[in-house]
TORVEX-287054 format. One record per residue (C-alpha): x, y negated, z; residue number from 1; residue in one letter. Coordinates in steps of 0.25 Angstrom, whole numbers, m for minus. Layout:
N
ATOM      xx      yy      zz     k   r
ATOM       X       Y       Z   NUM   A
...
END
This chain:
268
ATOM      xx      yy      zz     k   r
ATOM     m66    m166     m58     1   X
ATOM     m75    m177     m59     2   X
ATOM     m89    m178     m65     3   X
ATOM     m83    m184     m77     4   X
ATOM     m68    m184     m83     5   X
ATOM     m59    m192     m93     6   X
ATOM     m52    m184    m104     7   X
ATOM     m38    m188    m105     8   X
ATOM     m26    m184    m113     9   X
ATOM     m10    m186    m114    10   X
ATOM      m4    m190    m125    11   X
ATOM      10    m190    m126    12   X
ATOM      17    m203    m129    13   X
ATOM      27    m198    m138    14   X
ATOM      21    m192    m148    15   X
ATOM       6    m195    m144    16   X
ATOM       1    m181    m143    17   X
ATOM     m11    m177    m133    18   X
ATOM      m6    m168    m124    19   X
ATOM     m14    m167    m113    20   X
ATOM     m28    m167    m110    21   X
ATOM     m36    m170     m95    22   X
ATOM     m49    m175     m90    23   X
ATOM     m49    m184     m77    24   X
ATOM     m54    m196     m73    25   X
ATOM     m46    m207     m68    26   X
ATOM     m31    m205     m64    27   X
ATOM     m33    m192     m65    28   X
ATOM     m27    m193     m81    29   X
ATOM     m13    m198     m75    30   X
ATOM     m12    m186     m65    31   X
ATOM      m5    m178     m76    32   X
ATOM       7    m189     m77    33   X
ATOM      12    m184     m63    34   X
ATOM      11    m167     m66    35   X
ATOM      25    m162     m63    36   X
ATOM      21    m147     m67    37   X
ATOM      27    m140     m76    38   X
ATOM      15    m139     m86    39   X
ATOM      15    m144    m100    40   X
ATOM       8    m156     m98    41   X
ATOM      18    m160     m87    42   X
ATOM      31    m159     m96    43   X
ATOM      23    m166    m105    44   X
ATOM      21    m180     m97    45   X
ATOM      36    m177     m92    46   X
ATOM      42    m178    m106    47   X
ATOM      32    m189    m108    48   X
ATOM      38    m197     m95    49   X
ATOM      52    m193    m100    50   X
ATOM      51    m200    m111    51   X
ATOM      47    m213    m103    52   X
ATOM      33    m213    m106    53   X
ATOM      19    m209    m102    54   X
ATOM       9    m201    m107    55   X
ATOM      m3    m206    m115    56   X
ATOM     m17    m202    m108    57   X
ATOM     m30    m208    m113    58   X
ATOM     m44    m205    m109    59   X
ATOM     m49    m197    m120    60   X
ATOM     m64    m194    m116    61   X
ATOM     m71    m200    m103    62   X
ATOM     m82    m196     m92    63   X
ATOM     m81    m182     m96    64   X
ATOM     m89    m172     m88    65   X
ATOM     m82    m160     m85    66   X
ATOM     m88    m149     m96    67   X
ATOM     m85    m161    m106    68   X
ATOM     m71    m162    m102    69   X
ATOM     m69    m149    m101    70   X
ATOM     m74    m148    m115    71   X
ATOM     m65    m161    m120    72   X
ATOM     m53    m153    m114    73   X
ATOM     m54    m140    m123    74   X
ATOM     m57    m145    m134    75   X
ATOM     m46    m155    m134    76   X
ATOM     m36    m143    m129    77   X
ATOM     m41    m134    m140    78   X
ATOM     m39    m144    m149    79   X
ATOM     m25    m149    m145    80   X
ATOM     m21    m137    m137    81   X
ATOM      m9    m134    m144    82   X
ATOM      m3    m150    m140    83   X
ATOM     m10    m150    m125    84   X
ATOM      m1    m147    m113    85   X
ATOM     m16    m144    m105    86   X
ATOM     m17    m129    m100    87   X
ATOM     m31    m127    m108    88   X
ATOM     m41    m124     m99    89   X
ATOM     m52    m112    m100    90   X
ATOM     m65    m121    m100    91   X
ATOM     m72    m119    m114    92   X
ATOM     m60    m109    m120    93   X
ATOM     m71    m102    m126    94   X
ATOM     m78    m112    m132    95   X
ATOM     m65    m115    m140    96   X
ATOM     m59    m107    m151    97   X
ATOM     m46    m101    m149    98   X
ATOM     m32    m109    m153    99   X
ATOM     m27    m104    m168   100   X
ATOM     m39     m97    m173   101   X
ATOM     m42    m108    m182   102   X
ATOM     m36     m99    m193   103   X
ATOM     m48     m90    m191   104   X
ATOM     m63     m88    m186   105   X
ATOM     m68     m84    m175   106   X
ATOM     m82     m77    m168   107   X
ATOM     m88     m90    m160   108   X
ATOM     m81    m101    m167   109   X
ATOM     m83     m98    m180   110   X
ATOM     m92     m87    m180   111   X
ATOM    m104     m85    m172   112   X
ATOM    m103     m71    m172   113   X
ATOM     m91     m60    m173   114   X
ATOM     m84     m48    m178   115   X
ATOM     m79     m38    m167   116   X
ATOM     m73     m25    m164   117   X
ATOM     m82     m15    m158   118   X
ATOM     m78      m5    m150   119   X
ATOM     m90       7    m153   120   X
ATOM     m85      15    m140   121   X
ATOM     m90      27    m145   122   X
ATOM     m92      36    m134   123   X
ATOM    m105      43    m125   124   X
ATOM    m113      29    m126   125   X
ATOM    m110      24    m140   126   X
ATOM    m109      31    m156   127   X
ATOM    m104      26    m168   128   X
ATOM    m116      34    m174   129   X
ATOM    m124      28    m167   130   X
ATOM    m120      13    m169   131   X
ATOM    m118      16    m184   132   X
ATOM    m133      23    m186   133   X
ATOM    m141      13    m179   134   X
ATOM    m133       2    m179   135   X
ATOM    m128      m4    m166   136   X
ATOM    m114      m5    m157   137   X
ATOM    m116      m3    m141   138   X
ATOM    m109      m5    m128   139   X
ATOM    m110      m4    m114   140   X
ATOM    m110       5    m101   141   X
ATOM    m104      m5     m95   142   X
ATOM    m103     m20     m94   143   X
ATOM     m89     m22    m101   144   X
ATOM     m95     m15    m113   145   X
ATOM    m108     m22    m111   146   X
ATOM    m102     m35    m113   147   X
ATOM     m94     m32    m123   148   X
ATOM    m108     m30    m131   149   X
ATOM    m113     m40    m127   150   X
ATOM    m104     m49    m133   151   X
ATOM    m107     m46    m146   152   X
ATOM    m118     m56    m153   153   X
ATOM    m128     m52    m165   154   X
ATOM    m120     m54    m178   155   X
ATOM    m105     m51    m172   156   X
ATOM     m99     m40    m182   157   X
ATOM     m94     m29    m177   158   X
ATOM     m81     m18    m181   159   X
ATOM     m85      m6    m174   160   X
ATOM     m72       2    m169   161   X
ATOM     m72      17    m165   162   X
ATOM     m62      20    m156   163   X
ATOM     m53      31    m163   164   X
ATOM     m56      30    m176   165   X
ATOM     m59      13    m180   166   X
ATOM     m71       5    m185   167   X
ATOM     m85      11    m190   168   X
ATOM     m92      m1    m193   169   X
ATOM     m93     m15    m195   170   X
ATOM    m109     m20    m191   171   X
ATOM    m115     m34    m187   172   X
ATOM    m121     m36    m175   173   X
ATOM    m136     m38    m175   174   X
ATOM    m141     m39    m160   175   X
ATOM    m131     m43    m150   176   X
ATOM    m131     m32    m139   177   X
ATOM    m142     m27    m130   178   X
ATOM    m144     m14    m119   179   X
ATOM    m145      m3    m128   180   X
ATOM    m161       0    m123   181   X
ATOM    m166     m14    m129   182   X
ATOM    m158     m10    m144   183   X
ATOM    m169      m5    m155   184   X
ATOM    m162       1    m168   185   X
ATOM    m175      m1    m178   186   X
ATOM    m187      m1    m169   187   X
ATOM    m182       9    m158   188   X
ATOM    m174       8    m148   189   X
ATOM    m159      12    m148   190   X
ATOM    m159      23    m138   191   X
ATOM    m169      29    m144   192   X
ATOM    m162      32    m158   193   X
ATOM    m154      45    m159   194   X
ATOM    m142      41    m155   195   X
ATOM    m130      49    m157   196   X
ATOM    m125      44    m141   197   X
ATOM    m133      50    m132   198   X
ATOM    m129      41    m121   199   X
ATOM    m132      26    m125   200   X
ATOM    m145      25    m116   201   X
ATOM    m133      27    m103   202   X
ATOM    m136      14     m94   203   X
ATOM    m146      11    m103   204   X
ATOM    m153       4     m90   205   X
ATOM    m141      m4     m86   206   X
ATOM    m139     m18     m93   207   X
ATOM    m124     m17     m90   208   X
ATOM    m121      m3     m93   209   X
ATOM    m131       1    m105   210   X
ATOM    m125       1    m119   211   X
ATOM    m128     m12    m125   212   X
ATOM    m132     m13    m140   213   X
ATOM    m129     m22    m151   214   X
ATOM    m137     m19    m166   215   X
ATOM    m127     m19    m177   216   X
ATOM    m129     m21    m194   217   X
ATOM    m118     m12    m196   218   X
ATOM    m110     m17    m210   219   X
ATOM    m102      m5    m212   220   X
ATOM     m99       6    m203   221   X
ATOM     m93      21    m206   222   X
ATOM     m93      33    m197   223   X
ATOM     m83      35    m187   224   X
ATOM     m74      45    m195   225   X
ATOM     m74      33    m205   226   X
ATOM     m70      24    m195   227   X
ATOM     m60      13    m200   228   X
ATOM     m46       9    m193   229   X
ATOM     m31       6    m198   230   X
ATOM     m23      12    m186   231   X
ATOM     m10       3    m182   232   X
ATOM     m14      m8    m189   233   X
ATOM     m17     m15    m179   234   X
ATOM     m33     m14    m181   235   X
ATOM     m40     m21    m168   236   X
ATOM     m46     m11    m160   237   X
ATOM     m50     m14    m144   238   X
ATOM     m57      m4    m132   239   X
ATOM     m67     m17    m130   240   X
ATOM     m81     m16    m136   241   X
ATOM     m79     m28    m143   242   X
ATOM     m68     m38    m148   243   X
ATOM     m68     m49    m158   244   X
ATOM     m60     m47    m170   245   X
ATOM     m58     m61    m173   246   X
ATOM     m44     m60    m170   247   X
ATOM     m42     m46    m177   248   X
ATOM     m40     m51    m191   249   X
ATOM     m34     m37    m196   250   X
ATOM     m44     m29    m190   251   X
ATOM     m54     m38    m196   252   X
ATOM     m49     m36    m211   253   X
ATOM     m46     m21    m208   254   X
ATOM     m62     m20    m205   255   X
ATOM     m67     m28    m215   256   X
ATOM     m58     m21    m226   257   X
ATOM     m62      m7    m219   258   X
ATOM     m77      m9    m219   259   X
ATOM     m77     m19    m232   260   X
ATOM     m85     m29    m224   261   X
ATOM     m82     m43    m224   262   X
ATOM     m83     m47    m208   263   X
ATOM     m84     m61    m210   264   X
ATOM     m98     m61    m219   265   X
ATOM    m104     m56    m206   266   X
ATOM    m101     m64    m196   267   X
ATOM    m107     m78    m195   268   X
END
């Protein structure tokens, strides 16, 4: 590729729609008139020759470097995407919101921050008594979980699920997560609080494998034996630590009817 490219596209003659963008300079824009594959595009032009006439391609945008070409070709094949005969490439995907999701919103595009699932993992490192008295969720022994804690932000809401029983809690997050050995509760420090789990100090000298720690305003949690779920109903449930539930429309209602909190109010 050169230093700086053209934007071209193909317009049908028959109807005059665009159906397909490239970037090039020079011939490189008639190159496609002589593709014989069995692509989309191909049986496009054929159709087009077949009807005695020739593709429409005009220059679009010109002297392009690459990351602005790259950037031109995503936003038009988000855009037209549907009509296009391109294979959308991968460059920028996440920058881009997905295809039909217009109907509703979602964490990054039209919020900043998130409601998710949370997976307490209860078990020799981490207690539901714990979390709900002094107000925190935590992850870790490993990187995987690690990870997954660290991919929550300060102000994401959480549903806090208990495997075997259903959700406890719904809380907004108020620090994003740090090792569990720099987290105060008040003015002192986590470990030192009477913790129900003996064990959450395990690794505590290992930034991959201690627990990690993020604070939380819980807005409404109950104990375990209260914990709230609809079996086969297709409530969204998961083994990760953390899943968006912007996709989980029921499982959102089901929490916000069960916990009479409105999830929305707190995410910005």
């Amino acid at each position: 590729m050169s230093a700086e490219d053209d934007y071209y596209v193909y317009i049908d003659p028959r109807n005059f729609e665009e159906f397909y963008f490239g970037k090039g300079r020079g011939s490189r824009k008639e190159a496609h008139l002589s593709d014989s594959s069995d692509s989309e595009k191909a049986k496009r032009i054929a159709a087009i020759h077949d009807a005695g006439l020739e593709p429409i391609i005009r220059v679009i945008a010109r002297e392009l470097s690459e990351h602005d070409a790259l950037l031109v070709e995503k936003t038009l094949l988000w855009k037209l995407g549907r009509q296009l005969t391109n294979i959308s490439s991968g460059h920028y995907a996440s920058n881009f919101r997905p295809h039909n999701t217009l109907h509703t919103k979602l964490t990054g595009f039209d919020y900043q921050c998130g409601f998710y699932y949370y997976n307490v993992g209860e078990g020799p490192h981490r207690s539901w008594d714990d979390y709900k008295q002094f107000g925190f969720i935590s992850g870790g022994q490993g990187i995987r979980w690690r990870d997954a804690m660290l991919g929550f932000k300060k102000g994401d809401v959480v549903a806090a699920y208990l495997k075997g029983r259903g959700f406890v809690g719904i809380g907004k997050l108020t620090s994003e997560a740090i090792p569990i050995s720099q987290v105060l509760i008040g003015s002192r420090p986590l470990l030192s609080q009477n913790l129900a789990c003996k064990n959450m100090a395990d690794n505590v000298s290992s930034t991959d494998l201690c627990e990690y720690v993020a604070t939380v305003q819980w807005l409404k949690v109950v104990d375990r034996a209260e914990a709230k779920m609809k079996r086969k109903s297709g409530i969204f449930t998961t083994t990760h630590v953390r899943a968006s539930l912007d996709g989980q429309p029921a499982t959102v209602a089901f929490l916000e009817e069960v916990f009479g909190v409105n999830v929305r109010e707190h995410v910005v």
